[in-house]
C-alpha positions in Angstrom: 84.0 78.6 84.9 83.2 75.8 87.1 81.2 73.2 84.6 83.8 70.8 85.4 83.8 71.0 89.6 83.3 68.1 91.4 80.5 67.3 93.5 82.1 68.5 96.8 83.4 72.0 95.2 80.0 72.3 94.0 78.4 72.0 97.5 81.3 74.5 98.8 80.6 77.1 95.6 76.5 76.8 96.5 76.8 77.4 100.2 79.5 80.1 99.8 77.2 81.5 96.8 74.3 81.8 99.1 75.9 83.7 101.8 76.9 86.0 99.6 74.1 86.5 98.2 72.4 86.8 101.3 74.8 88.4 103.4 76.2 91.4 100.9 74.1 91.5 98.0 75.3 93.9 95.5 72.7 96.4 96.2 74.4 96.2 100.2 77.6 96.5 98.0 76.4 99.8 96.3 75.3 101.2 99.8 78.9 101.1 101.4 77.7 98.1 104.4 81.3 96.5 103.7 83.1 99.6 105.4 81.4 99.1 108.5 84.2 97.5 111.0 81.4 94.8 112.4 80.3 93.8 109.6 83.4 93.1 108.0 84.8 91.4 110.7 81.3 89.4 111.0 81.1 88.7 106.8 84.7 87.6 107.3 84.2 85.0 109.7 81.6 83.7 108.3 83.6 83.1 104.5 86.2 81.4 106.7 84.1 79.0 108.4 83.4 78.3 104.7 87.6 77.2 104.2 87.5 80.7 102.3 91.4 81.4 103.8 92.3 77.8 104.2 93.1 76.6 100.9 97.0 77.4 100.6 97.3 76.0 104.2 98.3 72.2 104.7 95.9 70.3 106.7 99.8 70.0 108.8 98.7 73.4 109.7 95.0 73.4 110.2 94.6 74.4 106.5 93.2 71.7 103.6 91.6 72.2 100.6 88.1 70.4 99.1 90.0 69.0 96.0 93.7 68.8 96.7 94.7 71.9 94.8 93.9 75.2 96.4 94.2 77.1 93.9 92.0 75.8 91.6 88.8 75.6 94.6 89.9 79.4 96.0 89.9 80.4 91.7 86.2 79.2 91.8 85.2 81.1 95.1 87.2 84.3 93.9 85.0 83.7 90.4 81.6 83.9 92.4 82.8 86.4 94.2 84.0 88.8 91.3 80.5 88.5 89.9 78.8 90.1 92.7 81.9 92.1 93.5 82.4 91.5 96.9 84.2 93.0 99.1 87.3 91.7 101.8 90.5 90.4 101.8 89.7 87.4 100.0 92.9 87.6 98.0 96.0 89.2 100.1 94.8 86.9 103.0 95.3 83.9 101.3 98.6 84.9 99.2 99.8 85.9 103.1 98.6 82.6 104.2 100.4 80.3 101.5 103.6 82.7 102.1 103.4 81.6 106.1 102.7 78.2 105.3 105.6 77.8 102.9 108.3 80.1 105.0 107.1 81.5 107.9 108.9 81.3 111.2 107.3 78.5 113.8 106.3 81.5 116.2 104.4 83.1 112.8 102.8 80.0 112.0 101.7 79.8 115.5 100.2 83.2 116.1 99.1 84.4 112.8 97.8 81.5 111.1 95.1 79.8 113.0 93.8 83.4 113.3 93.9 84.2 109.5 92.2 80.7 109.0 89.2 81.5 111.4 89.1 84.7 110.4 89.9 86.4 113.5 92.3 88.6 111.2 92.9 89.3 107.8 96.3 90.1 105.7 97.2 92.1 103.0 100.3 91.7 100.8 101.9 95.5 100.4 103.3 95.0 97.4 102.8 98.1 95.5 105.4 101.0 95.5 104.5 104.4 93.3 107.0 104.1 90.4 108.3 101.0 91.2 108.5 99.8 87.6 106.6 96.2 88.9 109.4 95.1 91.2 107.7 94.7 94.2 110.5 95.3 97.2 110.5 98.7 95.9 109.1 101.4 98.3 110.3 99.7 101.3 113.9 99.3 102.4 115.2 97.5 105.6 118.4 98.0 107.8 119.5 95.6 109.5 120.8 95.2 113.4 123.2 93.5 115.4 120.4 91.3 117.2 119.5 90.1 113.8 116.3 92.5 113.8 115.2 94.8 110.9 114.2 98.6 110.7 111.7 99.2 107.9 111.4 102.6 106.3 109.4 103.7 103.1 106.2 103.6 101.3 104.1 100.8 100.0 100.8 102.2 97.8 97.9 100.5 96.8 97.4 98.0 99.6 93.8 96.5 100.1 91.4 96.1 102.9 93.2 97.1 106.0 91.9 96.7 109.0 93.1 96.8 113.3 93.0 93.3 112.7 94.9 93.2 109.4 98.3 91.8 109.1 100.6 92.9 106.4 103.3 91.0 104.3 105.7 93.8 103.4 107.9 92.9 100.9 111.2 95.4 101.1 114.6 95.6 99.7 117.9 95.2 101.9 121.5 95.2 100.3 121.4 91.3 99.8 118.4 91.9 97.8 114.9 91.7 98.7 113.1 90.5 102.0 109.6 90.2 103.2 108.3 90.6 107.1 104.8 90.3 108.4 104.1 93.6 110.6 100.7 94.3 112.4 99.0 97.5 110.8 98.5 99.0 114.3 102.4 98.8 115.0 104.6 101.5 116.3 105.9 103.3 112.9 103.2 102.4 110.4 100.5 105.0 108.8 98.0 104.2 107.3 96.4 106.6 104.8 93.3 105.8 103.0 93.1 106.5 99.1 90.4 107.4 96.6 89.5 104.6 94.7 88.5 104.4 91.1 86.9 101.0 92.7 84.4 102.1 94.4 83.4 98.2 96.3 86.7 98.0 98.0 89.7 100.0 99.9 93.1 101.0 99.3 95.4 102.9 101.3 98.9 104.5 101.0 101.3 102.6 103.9 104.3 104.4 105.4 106.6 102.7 107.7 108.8 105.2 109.7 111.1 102.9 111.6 109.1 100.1 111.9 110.8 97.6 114.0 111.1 94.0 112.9 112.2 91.2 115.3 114.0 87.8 113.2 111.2 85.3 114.0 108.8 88.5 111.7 110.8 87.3 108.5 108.8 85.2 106.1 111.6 83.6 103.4 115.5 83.8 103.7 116.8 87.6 103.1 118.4 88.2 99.7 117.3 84.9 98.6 113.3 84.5 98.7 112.4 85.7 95.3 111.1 82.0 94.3 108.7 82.4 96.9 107.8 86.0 95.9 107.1 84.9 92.4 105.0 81.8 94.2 103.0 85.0 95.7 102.3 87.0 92.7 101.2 83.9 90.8 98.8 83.2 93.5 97.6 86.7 93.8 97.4 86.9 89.5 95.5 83.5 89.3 93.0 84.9 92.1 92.6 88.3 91.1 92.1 87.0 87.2 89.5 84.6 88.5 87.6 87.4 90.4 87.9 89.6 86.9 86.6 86.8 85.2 83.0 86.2 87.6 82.7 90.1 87.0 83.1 89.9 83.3 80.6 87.0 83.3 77.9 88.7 85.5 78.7 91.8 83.3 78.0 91.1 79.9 75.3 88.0 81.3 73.0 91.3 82.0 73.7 93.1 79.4 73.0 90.3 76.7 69.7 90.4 78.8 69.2 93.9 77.8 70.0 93.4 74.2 67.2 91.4 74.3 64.4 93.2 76.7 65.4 96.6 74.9 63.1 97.3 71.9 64.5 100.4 69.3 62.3 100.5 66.3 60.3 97.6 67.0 63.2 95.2 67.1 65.2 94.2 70.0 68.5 95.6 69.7 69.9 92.4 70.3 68.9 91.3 66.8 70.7 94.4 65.0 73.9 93.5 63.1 76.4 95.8 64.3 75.6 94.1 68.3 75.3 90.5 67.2 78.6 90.7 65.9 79.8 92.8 68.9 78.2 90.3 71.2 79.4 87.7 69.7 83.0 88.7 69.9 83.1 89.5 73.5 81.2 86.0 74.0 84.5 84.6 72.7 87.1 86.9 74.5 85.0 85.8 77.4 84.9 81.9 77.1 88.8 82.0 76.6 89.2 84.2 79.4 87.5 81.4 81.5 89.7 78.7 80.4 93.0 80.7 80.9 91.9 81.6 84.3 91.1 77.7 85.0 93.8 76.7 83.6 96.2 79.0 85.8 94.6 77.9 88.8 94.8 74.2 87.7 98.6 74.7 86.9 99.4 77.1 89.8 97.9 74.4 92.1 99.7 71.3 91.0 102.6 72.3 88.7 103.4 75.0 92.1 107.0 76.3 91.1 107.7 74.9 88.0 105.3 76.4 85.4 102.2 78.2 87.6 104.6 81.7 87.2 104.1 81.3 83.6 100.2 80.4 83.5 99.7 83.2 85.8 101.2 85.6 83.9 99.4 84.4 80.9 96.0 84.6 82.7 96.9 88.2 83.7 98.0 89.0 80.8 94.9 87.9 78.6 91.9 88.5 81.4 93.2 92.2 82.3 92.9 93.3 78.6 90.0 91.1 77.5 87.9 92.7 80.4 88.5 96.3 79.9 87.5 95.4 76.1 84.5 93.4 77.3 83.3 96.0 79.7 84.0 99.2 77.4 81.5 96.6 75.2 78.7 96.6 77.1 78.7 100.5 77.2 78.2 100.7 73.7 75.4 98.1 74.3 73.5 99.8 77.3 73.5 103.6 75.8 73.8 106.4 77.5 71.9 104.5 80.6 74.9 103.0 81.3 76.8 105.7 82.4 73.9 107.3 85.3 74.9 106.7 88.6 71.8 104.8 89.5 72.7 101.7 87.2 75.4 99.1 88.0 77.3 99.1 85.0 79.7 101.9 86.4 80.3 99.4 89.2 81.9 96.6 87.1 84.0 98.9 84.8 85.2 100.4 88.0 86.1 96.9 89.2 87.5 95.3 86.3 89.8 98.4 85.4 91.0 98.5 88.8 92.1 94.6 88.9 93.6 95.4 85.2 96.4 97.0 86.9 97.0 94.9 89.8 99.9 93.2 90.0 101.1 94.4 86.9 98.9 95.1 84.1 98.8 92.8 80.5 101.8 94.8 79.0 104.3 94.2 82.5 103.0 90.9 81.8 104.3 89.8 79.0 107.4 91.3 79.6 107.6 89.6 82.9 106.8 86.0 80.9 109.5 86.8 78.8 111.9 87.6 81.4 110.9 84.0 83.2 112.1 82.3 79.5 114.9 84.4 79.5 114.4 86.1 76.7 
């Protein structure tokens, strides 16, 4: 996915690559190291000394990117960072970044930032709402007060990686439509209840706000009229979350064409069997388009911003989330019934994969949602 990086992003994806490597390795992954508060706080820091959560940010703001478009440099970190599924808020702090940068409130900008930059804090965008059809300010509704402030109550599901430290972008609805406010996860009126997880490498939580108060200078966007910046949001979190697919899917069936070739069955590899060739073969190609829609959403989401990155992230979503469950269900067929033991990673990458599938909205919401931006 990054054959065509230029020299600098290559020197940012090797460092970042080997502290990965060396810091959570996926057998530290597969022990559970990640939920330990120190060390994610620690692993954390170190990514953003890296630029890990500066990319959206303007250099205005103590943000900057390596090659002018962040989207297209945090795409290739995300893509190194799917293949040895790593854990953090790699994704909702950098959506909750770009959202501050683009519409938060001077005092915002002033307290949150810097810290999600460093890597003091994370963020989490809680989008999700249980039977919310997709629309994200479902779940959550605000009332508003006389001094301009807001009183959040409902549900948000789904929401990744929180921390004491974690910030979280909650996007509600209001009678002038929807609105979004950033509210600490340790603040008066939020619960936070942790979730079992098909994904077994990061966390999710179920978030209840009972009313949570929210002063003005909290509210990122306009009330009632910020949906161009929420769609700015999903197509950041889409192009991300399809890149990180994409570095799983690659590590994926990279090992498993390995074992088509070490396993012998009948004094052949297995690899050199018809049936697999062709199976192989055909996942190789879902898999090198899957790279170049992901690289072409990040290129587009980066430069083209409002105008047409909704669309290629939608399409990137839309193609990667399907190709990868097909890819993955693949290389069961191809590793036998070894595949499915505990003790073997594959489980670990088919629980990944199918988890991003559906975040965000899934291929079919998709293409809905791609027709409903051409107005069909």
């Amino acid at each position: 996915m990054d054959t065509d990086a230029s020299a600098d992003q290559r020197e940012l994806l090797d460092v970042s690559r080997r502290f990965m490597e060396n810091s959570c390795p996926l057998r530290a992954v597969r022990d559970g190291v990640w939920r330990d508060g120190s060390f994610a706080a620690s692993y954390r820091r170190q990514g953003a000394e890296l630029g890990w959560f500066s990319m959206f940010v303007p250099e205005s703001l103590g943000g900057g990117s390596i090659s002018g478009n962040g989207a297209l440099d945090a795409a290739l970190i995300a893509y190194h960072r799917g293949r040895g599924l790593q854990p953090g808020s790699f994704v909702g702090t950098n959506v909750v970044a770009a959202a501050l940068a683009a519409a938060g409130s001077d005092e915002l900008r002033a307290a949150v930032l810097p810290a999600l930059i460093s890597g003091e804090a994370s963020a989490s965008w809680a989008a999700t709402s249980s039977g919310g059809g997709g629309r994200v300010e479902n779940g959550v509704h605000a009332t508003s007060r006389a001094d301009g402030s807001f009183e959040l109550h409902g549900k948000k599901a789904a929401v990744q990686d929180i921390d004491p430290s974690t910030w979280l972008l909650v996007t509600c609805g209001t009678a002038d439509g929807p609105m979004q406010s950033l509210v600490p996860a340790d603040a008066a009126g939020v619960s936070v209840t942790p979730l079992a997880s098909l994904d077994l490498t990061r966390r999710f939580a179920e978030v209840a706000f009972d009313g949570v108060h929210v002063p003005a200078t909290a509210v990122v966007g306009e009330p009632g009229t910020c949906g161009a910046l929420i769609e700015r949001q999903r197509a950041i979190a889409c192009t991300l979350i399809a890149a990180e697919m994409v570095g799983a899917m690659d590590q994926d069936f990279e090992t498993t064409v390995q074992y088509a070739k070490d396993r012998i069955a009948f004094g052949r590899p297995i690899g050199s069997f018809q049936g697999l060739k062709h199976q192989l073969a055909d996942t190789s190609l879902a898999l090198e388009m899957s790279k170049a829609i992901a690289v072409a959403a990040a290129r587009t989401v980066g430069t083209d911003g409002d105008e047409h990155g909704p669309q290629a992230a939608s399409m990137a979503k839309a193609f990667v989330s399907e190709a990868g469950i097909d890819l993955v269900q693949t290389c069961f067929q191809v590793y036998g019934g070894i595949g499915y033991t505990w003790e073997h990673d594959q489980h670990l990458f088919l629980r990944r994969i199918t988890m991003d599938a559906g975040l965000f909205g899934d291929g079919a919401w998709h293409r809905e949602h791609l027709c409903q931006l051409a107005g069909l």
